[in-house]
C-alpha positions as CSV (number, residue, x, y, z in Angstrom):
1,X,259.6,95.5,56.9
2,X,261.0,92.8,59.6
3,X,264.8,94.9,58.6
4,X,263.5,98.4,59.2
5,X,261.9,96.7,62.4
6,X,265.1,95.8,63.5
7,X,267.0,98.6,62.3
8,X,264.8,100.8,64.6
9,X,265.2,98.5,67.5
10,X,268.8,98.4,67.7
11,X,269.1,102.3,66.9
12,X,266.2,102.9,70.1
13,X,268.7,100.1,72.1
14,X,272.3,101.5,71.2
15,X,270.6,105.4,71.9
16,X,269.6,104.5,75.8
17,X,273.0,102.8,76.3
18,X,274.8,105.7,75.6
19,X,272.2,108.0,78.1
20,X,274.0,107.1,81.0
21,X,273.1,108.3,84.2
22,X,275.0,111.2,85.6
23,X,278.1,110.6,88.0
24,X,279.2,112.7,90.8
25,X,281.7,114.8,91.1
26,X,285.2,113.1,92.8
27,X,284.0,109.4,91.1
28,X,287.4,107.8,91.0
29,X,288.6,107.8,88.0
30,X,288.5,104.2,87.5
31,X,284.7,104.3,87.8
32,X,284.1,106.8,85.2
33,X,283.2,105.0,82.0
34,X,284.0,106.3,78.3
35,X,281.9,108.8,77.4
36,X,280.0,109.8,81.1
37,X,278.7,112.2,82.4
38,X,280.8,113.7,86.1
39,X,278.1,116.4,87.0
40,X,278.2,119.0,90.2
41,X,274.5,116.9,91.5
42,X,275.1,118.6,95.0
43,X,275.3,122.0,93.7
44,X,279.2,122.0,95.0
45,X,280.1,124.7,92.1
46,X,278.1,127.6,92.4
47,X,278.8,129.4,95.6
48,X,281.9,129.9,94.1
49,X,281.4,131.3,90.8
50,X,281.8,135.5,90.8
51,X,284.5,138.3,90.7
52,X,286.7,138.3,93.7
53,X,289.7,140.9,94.4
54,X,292.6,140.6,97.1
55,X,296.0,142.7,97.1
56,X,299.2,140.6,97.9
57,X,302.9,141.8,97.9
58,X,301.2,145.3,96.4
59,X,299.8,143.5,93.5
60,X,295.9,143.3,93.0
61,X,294.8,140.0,91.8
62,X,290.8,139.8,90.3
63,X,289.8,136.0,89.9
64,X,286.9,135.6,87.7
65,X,285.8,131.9,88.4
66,X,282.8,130.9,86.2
67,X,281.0,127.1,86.0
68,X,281.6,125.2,83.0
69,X,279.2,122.3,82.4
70,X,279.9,119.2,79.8
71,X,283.6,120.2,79.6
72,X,285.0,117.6,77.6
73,X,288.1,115.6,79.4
74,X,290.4,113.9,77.2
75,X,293.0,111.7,78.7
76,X,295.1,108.8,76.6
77,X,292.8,106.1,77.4
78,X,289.4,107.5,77.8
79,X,287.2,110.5,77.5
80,X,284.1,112.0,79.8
81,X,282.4,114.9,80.4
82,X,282.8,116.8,83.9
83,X,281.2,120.1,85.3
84,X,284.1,122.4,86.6
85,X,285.3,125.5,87.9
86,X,287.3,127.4,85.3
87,X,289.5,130.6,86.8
88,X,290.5,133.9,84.9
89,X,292.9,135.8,86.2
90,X,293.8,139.9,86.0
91,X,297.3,141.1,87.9
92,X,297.7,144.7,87.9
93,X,300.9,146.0,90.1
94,X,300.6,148.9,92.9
95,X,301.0,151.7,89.5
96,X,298.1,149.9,87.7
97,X,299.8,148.2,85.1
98,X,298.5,144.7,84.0
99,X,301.3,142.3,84.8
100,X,299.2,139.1,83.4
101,X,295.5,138.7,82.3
102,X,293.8,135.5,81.3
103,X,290.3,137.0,81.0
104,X,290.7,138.1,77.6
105,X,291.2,135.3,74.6
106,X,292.0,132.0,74.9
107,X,295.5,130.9,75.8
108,X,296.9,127.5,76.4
109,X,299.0,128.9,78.8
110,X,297.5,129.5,82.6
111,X,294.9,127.6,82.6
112,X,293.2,127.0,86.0
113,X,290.3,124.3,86.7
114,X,288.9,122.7,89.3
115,X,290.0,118.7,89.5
116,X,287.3,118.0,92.7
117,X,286.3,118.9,95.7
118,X,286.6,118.2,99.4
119,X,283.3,118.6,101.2
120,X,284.9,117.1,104.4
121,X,287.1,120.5,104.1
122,X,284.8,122.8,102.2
123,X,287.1,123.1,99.5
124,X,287.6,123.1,95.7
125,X,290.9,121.8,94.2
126,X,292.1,123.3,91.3
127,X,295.0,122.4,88.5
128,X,297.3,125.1,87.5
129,X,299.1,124.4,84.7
130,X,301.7,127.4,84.9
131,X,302.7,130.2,82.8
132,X,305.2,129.6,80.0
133,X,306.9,126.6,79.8
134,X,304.5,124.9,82.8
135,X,306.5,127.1,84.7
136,X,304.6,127.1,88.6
137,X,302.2,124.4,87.6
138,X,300.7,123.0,90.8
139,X,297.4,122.9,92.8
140,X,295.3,125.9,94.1
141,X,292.8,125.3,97.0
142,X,289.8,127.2,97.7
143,X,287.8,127.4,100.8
144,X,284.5,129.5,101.0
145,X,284.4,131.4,104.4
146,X,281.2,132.9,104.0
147,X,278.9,134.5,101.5
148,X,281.5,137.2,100.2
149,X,285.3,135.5,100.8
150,X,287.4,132.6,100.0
151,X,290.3,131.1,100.9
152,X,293.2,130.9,98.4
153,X,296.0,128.8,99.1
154,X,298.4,127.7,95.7
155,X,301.2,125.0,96.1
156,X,303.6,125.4,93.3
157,X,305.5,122.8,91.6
158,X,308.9,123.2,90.2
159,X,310.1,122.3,86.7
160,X,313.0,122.0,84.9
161,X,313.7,124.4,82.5
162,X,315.9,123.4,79.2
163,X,316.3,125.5,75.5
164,X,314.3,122.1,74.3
165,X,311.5,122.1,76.2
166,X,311.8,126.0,76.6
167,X,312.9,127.7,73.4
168,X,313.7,131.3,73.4
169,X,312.7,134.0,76.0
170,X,309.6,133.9,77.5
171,X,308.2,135.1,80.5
172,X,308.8,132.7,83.4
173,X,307.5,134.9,86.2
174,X,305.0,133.1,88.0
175,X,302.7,136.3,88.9
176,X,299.8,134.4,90.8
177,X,300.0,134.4,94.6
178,X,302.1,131.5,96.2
179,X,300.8,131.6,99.5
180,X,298.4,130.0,102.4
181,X,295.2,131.3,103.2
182,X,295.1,134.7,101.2
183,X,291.4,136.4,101.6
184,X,289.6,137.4,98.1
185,X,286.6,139.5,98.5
186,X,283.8,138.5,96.0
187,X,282.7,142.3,94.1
């Protein structure tokens, strides 16, 4: 009896331990413990989260940016959970045709999520990780103007491209934006 007594109490003790109390978002990294919990508490997220449109060089770009909550972050020497922005993508040229979509399927390529936000600024930074072969990885800011717009400003990086760490032909065209301050309308 005194075992299963004891057996319960350190299951009941190890169980709180691991119900942590919620961080917030933009805890330095440092702080965040294995296994915690990074969560939007100020409601940072939302307002962005919709369809939005904007036309630049003749292309129309459609950003689909939805909420993600308890997405899993795996790094080298630690894991947690964060709340984030994830952003789709459709790129349709002035005829119509779809130069690039993201919306559809799950590719590894293209992937954009928010990283944190700057409530001094009103923004939310997010990591691009580039088309083929990381190709125009870099950081994508967002600024909510109002109710129906945001700001989009991308910073791309530059990579170097080799047959190793680029094998065969791929598309390398970076087809998202690369400008300051383009307006998207949300639809």
């Amino acid at each position: 009896m005194r075992d299963i007594i004891l057996c319960i109490g350190l299951f009941v003790v190890l169980s709180c331990k691991t119900q942590q109390n919620p961080l917030p978002l933009n805890t330095w990294m440092e702080n965040i413990t294995q296994g915690a919990y990074v969560k939007d508490l100020n409601n940072e997220l939302p307002p962005y989260v919709g369809t939005y449109k904007a036309t630049y060089l003749g292309n129309e770009i459609t950003l689909f940016i939805t909420k993600e909550e308890n997405k899993l972050e795996e790094l080298t020497n630690k894991y947690y959970y964060n709340d984030v922005l994830n952003v789709k993508y459709k790129i349709k040229n002035s005829s119509g045709q779809i130069l690039q979509e993201t919306q559809n399927g799950t590719t590894p390529n293209n992937t954009i999520t928010s990283t944190r936000t700057k409530p001094s600024t009103g923004q939310i930074i997010l990591y691009y990780e580039g088309t083929n072969c990381g190709v125009g990885w870099g950081d994508i800011y967002l600024k909510k103007i109002n109710n129906t717009q945001i700001s989009w400003t991308y910073n791309a990086e530059s990579t170097l491209i080799t047959e190793q760490n680029c094998p065969g032909n791929p598309d390398k065209t970076v087809y998202l934006p690369q400008t300051k301050d383009l307006i998207f309308t949300k639809q």
